[in-house]
C-alpha positions in Angstrom: 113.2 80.2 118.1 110.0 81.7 118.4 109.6 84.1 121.8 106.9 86.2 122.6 106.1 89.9 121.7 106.7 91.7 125.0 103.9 94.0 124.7 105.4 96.3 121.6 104.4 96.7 118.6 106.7 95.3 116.4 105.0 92.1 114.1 107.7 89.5 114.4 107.5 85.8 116.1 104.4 85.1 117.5 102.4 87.5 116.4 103.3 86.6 112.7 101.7 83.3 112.6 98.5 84.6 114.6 98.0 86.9 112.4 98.3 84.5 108.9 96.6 82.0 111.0 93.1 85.0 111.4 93.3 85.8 108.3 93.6 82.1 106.8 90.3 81.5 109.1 88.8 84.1 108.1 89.0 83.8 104.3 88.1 80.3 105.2 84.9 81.1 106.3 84.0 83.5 103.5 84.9 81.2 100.6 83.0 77.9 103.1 79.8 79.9 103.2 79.7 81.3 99.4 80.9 77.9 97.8 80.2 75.8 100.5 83.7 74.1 100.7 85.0 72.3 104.0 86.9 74.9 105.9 90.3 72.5 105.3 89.6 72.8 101.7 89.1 76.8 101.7 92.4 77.1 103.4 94.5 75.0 101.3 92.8 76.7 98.4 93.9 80.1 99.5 97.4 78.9 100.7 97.5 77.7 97.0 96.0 81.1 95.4 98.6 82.9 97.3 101.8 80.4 96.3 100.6 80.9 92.8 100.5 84.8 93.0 103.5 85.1 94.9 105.4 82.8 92.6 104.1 84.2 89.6 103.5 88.0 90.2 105.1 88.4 93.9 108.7 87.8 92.4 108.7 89.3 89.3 107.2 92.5 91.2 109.6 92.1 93.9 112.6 92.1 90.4 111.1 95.0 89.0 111.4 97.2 92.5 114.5 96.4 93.3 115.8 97.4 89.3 113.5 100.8 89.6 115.0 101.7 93.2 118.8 100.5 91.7 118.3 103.1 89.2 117.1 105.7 91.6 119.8 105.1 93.8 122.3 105.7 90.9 120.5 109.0 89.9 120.9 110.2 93.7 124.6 109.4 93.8 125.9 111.0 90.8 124.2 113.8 92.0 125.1 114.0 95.3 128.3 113.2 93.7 127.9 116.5 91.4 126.4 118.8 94.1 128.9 117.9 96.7 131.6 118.6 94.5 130.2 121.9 93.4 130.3 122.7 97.0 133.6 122.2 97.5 134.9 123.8 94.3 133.4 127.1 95.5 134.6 127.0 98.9 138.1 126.1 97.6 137.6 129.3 95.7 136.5 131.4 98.0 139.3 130.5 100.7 141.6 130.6 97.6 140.5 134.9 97.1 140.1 135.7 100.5 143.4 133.9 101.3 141.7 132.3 103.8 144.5 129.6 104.6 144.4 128.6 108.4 
């Protein structure tokens, strides 16, 4: 259910839709004035230059991203995995020479 903003900052409900809606308009009136389409036609022609690209490119960017920061993520946690242990190894040895039992 859509509610309104509240005076923050944060883009969601409302605030969404006004904002596709501007920039629909406005790239409505650019393409009406240097083609001179109807403003109904400039907007379904952008709505449909935007499907297209987001179809096309949009997924297969979004695919790619997600497989790079996957890969990343693995790299991080091994080592973290390594360093962490590292840690713990010379700790253990150090309490184990200074017979630092508690």
């Amino acid at each position: 259910m859509l509610q309104p903003n509240n005076g923050t900052n944060d883009p969601t409900n409302v605030n969404v839709f006004i904002r596709i809606q501007s920039d629909l308009y406005a790239g409505a009136i650019f393409i009406e004035q240097s083609l001179k389409l109807d403003t109904y036609a400039s907007i379904f022609a952008l709505l449909a230059v935007a499907a297209v690209f987001t179809i096309t490119g949009g997924l297969t960017a979004v695919v790619w991203t997600d497989f790079v920061q996957t890969i990343l993520m693995i790299i991080g946690a091994i080592a973290l995995t390594a360093i962490g242990r590292s840690i713990i190894i010379v700790v253990y040895h150090v309490i184990i020479v200074y017979n630092l039992y508690i």
